[in-house]
LUMTIVO-248104 format. One line per field, with one value per residue: x, y, z of N, C-alpha, C in turn; residue in one letter; residue number from 1. Coordinates in Angstrom, 1 decimal. Example, Ala and Ser with C-alpha at 12.3 -4.5 7.8 and 13.67 -1.06 7.14 Angstrom:
// LUMTIVO-248104
n.east (13.2/12.8)
n.north (-5.7/-2.2)
n.up (7.8/7.1)
ca.east (12.3/13.7)
ca.north (-4.5/-1.1)
ca.up (7.8/7.1)
c.east (13.2/12.9)
c.north (-3.3/0.0)
c.up (7.8/7.9)
rest (A/S)
nr (1/2)
***
This chain:
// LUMTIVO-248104
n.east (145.0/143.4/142.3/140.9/140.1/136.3/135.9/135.7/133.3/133.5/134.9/136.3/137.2/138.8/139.1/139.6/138.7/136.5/134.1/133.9/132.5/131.5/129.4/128.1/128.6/128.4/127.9/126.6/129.2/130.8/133.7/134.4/133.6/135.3/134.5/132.6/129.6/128.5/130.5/131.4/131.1/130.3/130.1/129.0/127.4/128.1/127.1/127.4/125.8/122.5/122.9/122.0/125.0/126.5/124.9/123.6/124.2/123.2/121.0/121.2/123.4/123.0/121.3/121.8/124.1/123.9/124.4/124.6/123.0/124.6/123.9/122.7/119.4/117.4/118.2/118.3/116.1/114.4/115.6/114.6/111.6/112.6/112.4/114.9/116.3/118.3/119.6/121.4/120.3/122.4/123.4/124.6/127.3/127.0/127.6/128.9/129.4/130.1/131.2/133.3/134.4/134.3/132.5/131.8/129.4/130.3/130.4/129.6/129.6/127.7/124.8/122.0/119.9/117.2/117.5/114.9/114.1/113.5/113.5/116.8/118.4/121.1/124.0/127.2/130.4/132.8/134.4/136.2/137.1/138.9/140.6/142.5/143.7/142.7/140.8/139.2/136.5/136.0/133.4/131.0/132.0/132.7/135.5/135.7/136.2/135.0/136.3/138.5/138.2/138.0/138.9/140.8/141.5/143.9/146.6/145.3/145.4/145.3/142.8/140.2/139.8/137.4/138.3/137.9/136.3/133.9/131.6/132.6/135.1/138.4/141.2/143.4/142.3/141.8/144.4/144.6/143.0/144.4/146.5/145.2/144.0/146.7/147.4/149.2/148.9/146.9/143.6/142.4/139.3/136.1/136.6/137.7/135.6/133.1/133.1/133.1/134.4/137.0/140.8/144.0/146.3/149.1/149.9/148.5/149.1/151.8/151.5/150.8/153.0/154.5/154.1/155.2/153.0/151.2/149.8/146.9/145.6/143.9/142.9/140.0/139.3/142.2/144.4/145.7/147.3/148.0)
n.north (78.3/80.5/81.8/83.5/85.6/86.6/87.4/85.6/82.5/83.2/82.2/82.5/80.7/80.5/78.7/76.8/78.1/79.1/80.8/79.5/80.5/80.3/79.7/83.2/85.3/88.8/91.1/91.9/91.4/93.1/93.6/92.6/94.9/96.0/94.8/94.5/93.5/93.5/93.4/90.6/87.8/85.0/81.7/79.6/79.2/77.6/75.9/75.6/74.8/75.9/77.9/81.8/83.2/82.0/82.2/84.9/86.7/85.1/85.0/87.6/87.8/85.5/86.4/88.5/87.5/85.1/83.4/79.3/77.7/75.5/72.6/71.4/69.9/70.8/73.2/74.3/74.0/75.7/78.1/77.9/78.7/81.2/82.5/81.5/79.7/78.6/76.3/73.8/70.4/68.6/65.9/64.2/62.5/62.1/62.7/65.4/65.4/68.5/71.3/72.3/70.5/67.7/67.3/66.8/66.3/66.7/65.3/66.7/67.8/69.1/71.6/73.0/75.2/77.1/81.1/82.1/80.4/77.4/73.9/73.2/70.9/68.4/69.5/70.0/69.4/70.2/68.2/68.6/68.2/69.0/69.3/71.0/70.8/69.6/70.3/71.2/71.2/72.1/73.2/74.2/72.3/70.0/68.2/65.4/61.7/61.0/62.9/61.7/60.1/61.4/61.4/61.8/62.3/63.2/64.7/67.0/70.3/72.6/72.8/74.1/74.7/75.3/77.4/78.8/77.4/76.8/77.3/75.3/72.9/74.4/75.3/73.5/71.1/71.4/71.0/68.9/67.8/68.4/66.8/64.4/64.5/65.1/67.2/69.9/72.9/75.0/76.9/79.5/79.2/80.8/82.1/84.8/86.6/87.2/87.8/85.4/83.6/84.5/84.2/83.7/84.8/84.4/82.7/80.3/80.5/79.2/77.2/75.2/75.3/73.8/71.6/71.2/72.7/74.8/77.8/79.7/82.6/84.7/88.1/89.5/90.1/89.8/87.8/84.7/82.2/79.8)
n.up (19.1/21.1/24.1/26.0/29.1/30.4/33.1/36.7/35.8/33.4/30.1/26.9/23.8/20.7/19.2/15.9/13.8/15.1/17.7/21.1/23.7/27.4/29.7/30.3/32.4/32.7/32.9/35.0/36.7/38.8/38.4/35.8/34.4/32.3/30.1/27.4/26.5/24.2/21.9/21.8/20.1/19.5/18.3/19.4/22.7/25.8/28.2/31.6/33.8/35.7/37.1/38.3/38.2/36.5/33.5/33.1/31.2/29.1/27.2/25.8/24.5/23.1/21.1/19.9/18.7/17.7/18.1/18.7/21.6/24.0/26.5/29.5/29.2/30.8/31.2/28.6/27.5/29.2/28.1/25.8/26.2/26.8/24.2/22.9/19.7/18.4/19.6/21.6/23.0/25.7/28.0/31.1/30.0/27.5/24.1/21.5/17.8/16.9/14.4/14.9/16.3/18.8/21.9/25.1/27.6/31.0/34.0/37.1/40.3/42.0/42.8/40.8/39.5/37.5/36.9/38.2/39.8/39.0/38.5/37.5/36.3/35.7/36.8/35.0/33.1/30.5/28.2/25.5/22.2/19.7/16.4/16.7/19.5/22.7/25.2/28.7/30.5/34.2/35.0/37.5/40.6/43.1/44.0/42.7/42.0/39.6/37.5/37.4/35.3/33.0/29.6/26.8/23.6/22.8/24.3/27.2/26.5/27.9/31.3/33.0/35.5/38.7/41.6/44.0/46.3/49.0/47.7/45.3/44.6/45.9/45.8/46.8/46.3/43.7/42.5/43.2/41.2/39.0/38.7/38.6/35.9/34.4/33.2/32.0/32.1/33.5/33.6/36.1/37.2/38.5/41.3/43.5/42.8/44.5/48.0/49.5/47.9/47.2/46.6/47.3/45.3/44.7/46.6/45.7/43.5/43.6/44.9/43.1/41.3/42.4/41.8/39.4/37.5/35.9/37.1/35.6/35.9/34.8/34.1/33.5/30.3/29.4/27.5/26.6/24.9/22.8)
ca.east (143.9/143.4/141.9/140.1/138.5/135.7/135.9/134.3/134.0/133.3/136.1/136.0/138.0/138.8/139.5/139.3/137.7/134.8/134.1/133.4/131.7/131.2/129.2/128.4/128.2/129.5/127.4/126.0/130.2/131.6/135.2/134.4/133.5/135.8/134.1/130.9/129.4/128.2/131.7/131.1/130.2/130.4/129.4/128.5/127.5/128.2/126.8/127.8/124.2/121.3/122.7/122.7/126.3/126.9/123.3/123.1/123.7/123.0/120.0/121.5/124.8/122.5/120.1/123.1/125.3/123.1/125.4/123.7/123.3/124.0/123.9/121.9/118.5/116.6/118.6/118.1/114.3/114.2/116.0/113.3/110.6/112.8/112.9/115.8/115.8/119.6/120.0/121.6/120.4/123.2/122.8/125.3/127.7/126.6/128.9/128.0/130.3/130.3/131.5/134.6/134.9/133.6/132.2/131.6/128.9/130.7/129.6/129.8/129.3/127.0/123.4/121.5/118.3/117.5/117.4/113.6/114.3/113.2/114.8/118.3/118.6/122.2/125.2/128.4/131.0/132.7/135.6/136.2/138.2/139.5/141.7/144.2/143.5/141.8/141.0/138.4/135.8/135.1/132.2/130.8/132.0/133.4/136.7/134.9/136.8/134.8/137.4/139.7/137.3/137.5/140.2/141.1/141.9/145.1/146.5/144.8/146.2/144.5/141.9/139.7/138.8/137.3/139.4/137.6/136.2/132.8/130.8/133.0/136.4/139.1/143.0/144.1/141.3/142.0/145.9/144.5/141.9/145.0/147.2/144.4/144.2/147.7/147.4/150.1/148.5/145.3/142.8/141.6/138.1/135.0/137.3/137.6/134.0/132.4/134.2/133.4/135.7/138.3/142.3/145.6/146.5/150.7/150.0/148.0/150.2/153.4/151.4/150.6/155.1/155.5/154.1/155.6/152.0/150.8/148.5/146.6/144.8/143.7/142.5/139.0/139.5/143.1/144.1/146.2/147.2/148.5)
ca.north (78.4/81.8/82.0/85.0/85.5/87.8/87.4/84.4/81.0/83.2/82.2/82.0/79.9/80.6/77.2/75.8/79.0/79.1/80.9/79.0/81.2/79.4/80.6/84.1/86.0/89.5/92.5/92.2/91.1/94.3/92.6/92.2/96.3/96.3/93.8/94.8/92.1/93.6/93.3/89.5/87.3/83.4/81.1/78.4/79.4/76.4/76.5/73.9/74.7/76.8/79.5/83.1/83.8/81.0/82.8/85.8/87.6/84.0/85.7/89.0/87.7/84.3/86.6/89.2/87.0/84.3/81.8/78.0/77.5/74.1/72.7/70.0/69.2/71.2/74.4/74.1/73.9/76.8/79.0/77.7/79.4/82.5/82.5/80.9/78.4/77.9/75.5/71.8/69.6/67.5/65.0/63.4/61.1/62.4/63.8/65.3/66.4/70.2/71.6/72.6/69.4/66.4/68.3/65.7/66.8/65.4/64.9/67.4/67.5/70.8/71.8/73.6/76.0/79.1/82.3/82.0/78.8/76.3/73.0/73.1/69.7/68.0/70.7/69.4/70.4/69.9/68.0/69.7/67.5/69.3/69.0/72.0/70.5/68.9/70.9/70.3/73.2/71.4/73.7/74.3/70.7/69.6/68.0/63.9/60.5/60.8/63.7/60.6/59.3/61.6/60.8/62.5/61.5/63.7/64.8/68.1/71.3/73.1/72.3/75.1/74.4/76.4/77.7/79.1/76.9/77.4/76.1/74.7/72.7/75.1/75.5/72.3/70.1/72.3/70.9/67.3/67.7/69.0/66.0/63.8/65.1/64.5/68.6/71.0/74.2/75.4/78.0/79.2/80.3/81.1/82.8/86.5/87.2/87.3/87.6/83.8/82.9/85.0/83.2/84.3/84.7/84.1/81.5/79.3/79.9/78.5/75.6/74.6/75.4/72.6/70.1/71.3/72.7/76.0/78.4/81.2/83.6/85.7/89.2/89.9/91.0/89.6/86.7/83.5/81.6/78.5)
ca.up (20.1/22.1/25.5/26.8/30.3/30.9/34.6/37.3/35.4/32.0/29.3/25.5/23.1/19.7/17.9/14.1/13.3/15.7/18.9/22.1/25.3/28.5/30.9/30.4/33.5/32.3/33.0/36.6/37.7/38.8/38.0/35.0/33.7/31.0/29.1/26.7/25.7/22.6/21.0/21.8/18.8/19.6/17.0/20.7/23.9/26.4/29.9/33.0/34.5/35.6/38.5/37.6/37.7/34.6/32.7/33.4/29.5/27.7/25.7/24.9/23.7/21.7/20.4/18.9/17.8/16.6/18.3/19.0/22.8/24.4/27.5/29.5/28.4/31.4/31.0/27.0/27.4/30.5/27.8/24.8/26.7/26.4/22.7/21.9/18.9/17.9/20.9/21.5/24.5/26.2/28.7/31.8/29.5/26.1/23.3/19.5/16.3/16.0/13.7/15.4/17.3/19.4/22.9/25.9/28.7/31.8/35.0/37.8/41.7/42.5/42.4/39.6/39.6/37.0/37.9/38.6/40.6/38.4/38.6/36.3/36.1/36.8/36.6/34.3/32.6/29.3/27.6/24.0/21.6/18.5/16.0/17.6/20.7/24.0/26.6/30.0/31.6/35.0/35.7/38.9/41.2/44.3/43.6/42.7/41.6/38.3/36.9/36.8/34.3/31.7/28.5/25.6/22.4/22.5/25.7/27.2/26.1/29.2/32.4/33.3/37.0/39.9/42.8/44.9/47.2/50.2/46.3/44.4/45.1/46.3/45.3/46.7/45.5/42.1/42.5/43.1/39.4/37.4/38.4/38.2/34.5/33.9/32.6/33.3/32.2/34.1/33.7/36.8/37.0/39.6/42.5/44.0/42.5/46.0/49.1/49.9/46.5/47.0/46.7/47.7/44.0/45.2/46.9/44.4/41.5/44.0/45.2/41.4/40.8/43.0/41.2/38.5/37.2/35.6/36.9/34.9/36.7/33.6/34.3/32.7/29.1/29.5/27.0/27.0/23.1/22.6)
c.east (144.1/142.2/141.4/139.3/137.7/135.2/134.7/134.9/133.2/134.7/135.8/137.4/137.8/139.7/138.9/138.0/136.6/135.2/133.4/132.8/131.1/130.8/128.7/128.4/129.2/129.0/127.0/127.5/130.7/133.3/135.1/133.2/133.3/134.9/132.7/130.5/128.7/129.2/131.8/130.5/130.6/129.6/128.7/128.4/127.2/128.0/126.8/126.6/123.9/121.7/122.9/123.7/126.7/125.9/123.4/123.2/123.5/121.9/120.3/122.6/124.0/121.9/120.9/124.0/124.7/123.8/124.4/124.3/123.6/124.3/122.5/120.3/117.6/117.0/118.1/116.2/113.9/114.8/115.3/112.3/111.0/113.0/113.8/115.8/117.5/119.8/120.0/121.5/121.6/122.2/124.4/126.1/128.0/127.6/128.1/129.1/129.6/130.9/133.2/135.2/134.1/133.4/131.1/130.4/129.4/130.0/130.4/129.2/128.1/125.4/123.4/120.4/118.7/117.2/115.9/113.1/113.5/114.2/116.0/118.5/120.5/123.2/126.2/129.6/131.5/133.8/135.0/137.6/138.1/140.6/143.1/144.3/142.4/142.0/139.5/138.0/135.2/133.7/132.6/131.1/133.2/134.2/135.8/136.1/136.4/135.8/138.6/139.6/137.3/139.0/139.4/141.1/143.3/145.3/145.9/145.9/145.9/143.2/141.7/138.8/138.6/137.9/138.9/136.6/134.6/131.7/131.1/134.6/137.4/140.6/143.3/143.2/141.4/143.2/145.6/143.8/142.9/145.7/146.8/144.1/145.2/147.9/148.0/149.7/146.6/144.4/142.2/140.3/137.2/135.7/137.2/136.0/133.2/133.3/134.2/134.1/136.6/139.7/143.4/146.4/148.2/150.8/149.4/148.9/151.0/152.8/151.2/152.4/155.5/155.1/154.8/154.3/151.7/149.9/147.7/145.3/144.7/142.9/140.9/139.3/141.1/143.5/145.2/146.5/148.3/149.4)
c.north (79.6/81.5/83.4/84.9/86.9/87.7/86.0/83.6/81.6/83.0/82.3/81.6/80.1/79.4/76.9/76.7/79.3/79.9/80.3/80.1/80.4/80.1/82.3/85.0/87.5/91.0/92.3/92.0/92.6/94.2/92.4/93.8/96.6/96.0/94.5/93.6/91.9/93.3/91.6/89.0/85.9/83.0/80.1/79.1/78.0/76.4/75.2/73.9/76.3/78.2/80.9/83.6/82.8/81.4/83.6/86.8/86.4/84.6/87.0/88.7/86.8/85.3/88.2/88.6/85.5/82.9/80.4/77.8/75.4/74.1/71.5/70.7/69.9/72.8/75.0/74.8/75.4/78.0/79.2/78.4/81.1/83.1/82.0/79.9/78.3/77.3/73.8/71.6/68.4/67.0/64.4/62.5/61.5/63.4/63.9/66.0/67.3/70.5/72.1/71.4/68.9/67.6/66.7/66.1/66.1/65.8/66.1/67.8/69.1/70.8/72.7/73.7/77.2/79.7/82.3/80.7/77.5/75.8/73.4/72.2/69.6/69.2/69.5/70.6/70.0/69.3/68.3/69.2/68.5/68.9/69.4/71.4/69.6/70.0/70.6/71.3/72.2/71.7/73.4/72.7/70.7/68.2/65.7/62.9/60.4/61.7/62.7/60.0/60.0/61.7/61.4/62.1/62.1/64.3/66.1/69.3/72.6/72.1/74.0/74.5/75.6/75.9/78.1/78.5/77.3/76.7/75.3/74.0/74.1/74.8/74.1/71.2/70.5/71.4/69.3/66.8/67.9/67.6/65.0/63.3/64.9/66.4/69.9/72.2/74.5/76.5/78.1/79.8/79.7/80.9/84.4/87.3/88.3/87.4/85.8/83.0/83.2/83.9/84.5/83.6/84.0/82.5/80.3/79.3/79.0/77.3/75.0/74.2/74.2/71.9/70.1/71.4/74.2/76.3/79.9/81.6/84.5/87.1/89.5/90.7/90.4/88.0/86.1/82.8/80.6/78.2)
c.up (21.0/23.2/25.9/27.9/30.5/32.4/35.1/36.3/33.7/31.2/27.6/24.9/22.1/19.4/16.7/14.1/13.8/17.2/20.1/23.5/26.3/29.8/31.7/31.8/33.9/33.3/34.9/37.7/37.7/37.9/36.7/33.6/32.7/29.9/28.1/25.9/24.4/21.5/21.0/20.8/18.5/19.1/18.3/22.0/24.5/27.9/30.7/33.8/34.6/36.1/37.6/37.0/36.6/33.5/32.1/31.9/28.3/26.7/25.1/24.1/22.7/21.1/19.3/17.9/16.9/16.9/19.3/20.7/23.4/25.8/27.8/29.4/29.4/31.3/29.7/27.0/28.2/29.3/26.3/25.2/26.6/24.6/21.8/20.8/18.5/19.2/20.6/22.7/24.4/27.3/29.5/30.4/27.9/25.2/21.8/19.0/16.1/15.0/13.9/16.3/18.1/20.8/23.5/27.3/29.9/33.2/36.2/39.2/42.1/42.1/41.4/39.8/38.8/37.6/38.7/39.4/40.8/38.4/37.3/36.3/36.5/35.9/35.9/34.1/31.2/28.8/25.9/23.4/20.4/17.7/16.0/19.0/21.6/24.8/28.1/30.4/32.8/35.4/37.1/39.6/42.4/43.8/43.5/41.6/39.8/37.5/36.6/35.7/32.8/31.1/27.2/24.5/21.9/24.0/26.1/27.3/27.7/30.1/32.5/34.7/37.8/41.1/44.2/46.4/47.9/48.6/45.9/45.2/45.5/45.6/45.4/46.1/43.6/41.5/42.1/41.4/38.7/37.8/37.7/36.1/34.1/33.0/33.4/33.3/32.8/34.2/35.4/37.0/38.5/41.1/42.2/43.3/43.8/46.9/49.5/49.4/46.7/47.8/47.3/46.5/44.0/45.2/46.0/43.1/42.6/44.7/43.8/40.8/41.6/42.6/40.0/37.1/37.0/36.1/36.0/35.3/35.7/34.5/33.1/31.8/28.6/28.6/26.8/25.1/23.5/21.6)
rest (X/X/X/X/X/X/X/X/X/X/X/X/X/X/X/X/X/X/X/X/X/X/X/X/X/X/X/X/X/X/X/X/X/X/X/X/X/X/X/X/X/X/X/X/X/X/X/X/X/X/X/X/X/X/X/X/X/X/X/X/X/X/X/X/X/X/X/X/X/X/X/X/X/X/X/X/X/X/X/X/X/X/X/X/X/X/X/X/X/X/X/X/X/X/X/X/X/X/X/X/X/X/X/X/X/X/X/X/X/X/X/X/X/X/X/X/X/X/X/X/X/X/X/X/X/X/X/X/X/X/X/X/X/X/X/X/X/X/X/X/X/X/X/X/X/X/X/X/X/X/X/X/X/X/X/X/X/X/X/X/X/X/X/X/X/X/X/X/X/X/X/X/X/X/X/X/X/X/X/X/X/X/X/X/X/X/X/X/X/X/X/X/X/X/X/X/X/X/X/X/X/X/X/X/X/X/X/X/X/X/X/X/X/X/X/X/X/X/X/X/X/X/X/X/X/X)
nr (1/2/3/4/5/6/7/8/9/10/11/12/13/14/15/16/17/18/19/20/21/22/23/24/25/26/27/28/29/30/31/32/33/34/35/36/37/38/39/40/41/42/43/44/45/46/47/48/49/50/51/52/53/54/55/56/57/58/59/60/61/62/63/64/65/66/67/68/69/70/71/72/73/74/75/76/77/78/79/80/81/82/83/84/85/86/87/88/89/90/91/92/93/94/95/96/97/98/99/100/101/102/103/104/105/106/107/108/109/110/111/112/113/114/115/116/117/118/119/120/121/122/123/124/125/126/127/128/129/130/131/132/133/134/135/136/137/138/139/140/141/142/143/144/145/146/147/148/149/150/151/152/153/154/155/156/157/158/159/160/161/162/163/164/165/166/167/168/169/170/171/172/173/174/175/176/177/178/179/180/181/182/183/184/185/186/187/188/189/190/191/192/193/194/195/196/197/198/199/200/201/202/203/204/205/206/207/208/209/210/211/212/213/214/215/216/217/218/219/220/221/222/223/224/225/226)
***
């Protein structure tokens, strides 16, 4: 299993032969330069909801790479009007066998509107069981009792939560979701984008060392393997 971030809460996953992309939001992040997202070629793009910064190159990268979008069921439709046709609607709760693995829509605390500020229906995030692994994309969410809720079928190999806080949970609410999880290694994503995100990268890894808990702060373009 390899890991790759393209900056913010974009990551991709190479598992059991397939590529996962979550989120794209490459070209409009300064922070995120390096990246071209023509060299991009994900068999799934997987989005936790509607806002821009989780969007923002979903139809150049689907419509290159030919890779099947999913995501909930108002997003899905809002991106049908754009042309797309390789697309799976999820739903709060709802799970389906891919081809690479079982993929869980779970539940997640935050609003959701597209770019053109139609409704996005409810924001999530994802548990992604495979046969190399478990791992957990909280999406966008304010740190909530339901993250206690979600179980594996093997223990998780990673958590991919947000850090940055003023949207989304923050570091210590980040610290409370990994234990919650029972997950020592943690991606962290959607911090330092904006000035309102930005961490004190030090300090977050050494509050995570005291629980005896990993943090990975990847560098856009920068990658992680299992």
């Amino acid at each position: 299993m390899k890991i790759t971030s393209h900056g913010h809460a974009c990551f991709s996953v190479n598992v059991c032969g397939k590529s996962l992309l979550f989120d794209p939001f490459i070209t409009p992040n300064p922070l995120a330069s390096n990246i071209d997202i023509g060299s991009l070629h994900p068999d799934y793009i997987l989005l936790s909801h509607g806002h821009f910064d989780h969007v923002a190159d979903v139809e150049t990268i689907a419509l290159t790479s030919g890779a099947t979008v999913i995501g909930n069921y108002e997003v899905i439709q809002w991106f049908g009007t754009k042309g797309l046709k390789k697309v799976h609607p999820m739903n709060s709760g709802g799970s389906w066998n891919f081809d690479f693995g079982k993929v869980t829509f779970t539940k997640a605390v935050h609003s959701s509107s597209m770019p053109d500020g139609s409704y996005g229906g409810l924001a999530g995030g994802f548990l992604v069981e495979t046969m190399e692994g478990a791992f957990y994309y909280s999406g966008d969410t304010a740190l909530t009792h339901d993250i206690k809720l979600i179980k594996s079928s093997s223990p998780l190999k990673f958590g991919a939560l947000c850090l940055g806080g003023n949207f989304t949970m923050g570091v210590e609410e980040a610290l409370v979701a990994a234990e919650w999880l029972d997950c020592e290694d943690i991606l962290g994503v959607h911090y330092d984008t904006f000035p309102l995100i930005a961490i004190d990268h030090d300090a977050a890894k050494e509050s995570f060392l005291k629980k005896g808990l990993h943090l990975h702060l990847l560098k856009p373009g920068e990658e992680w393997r299992f």
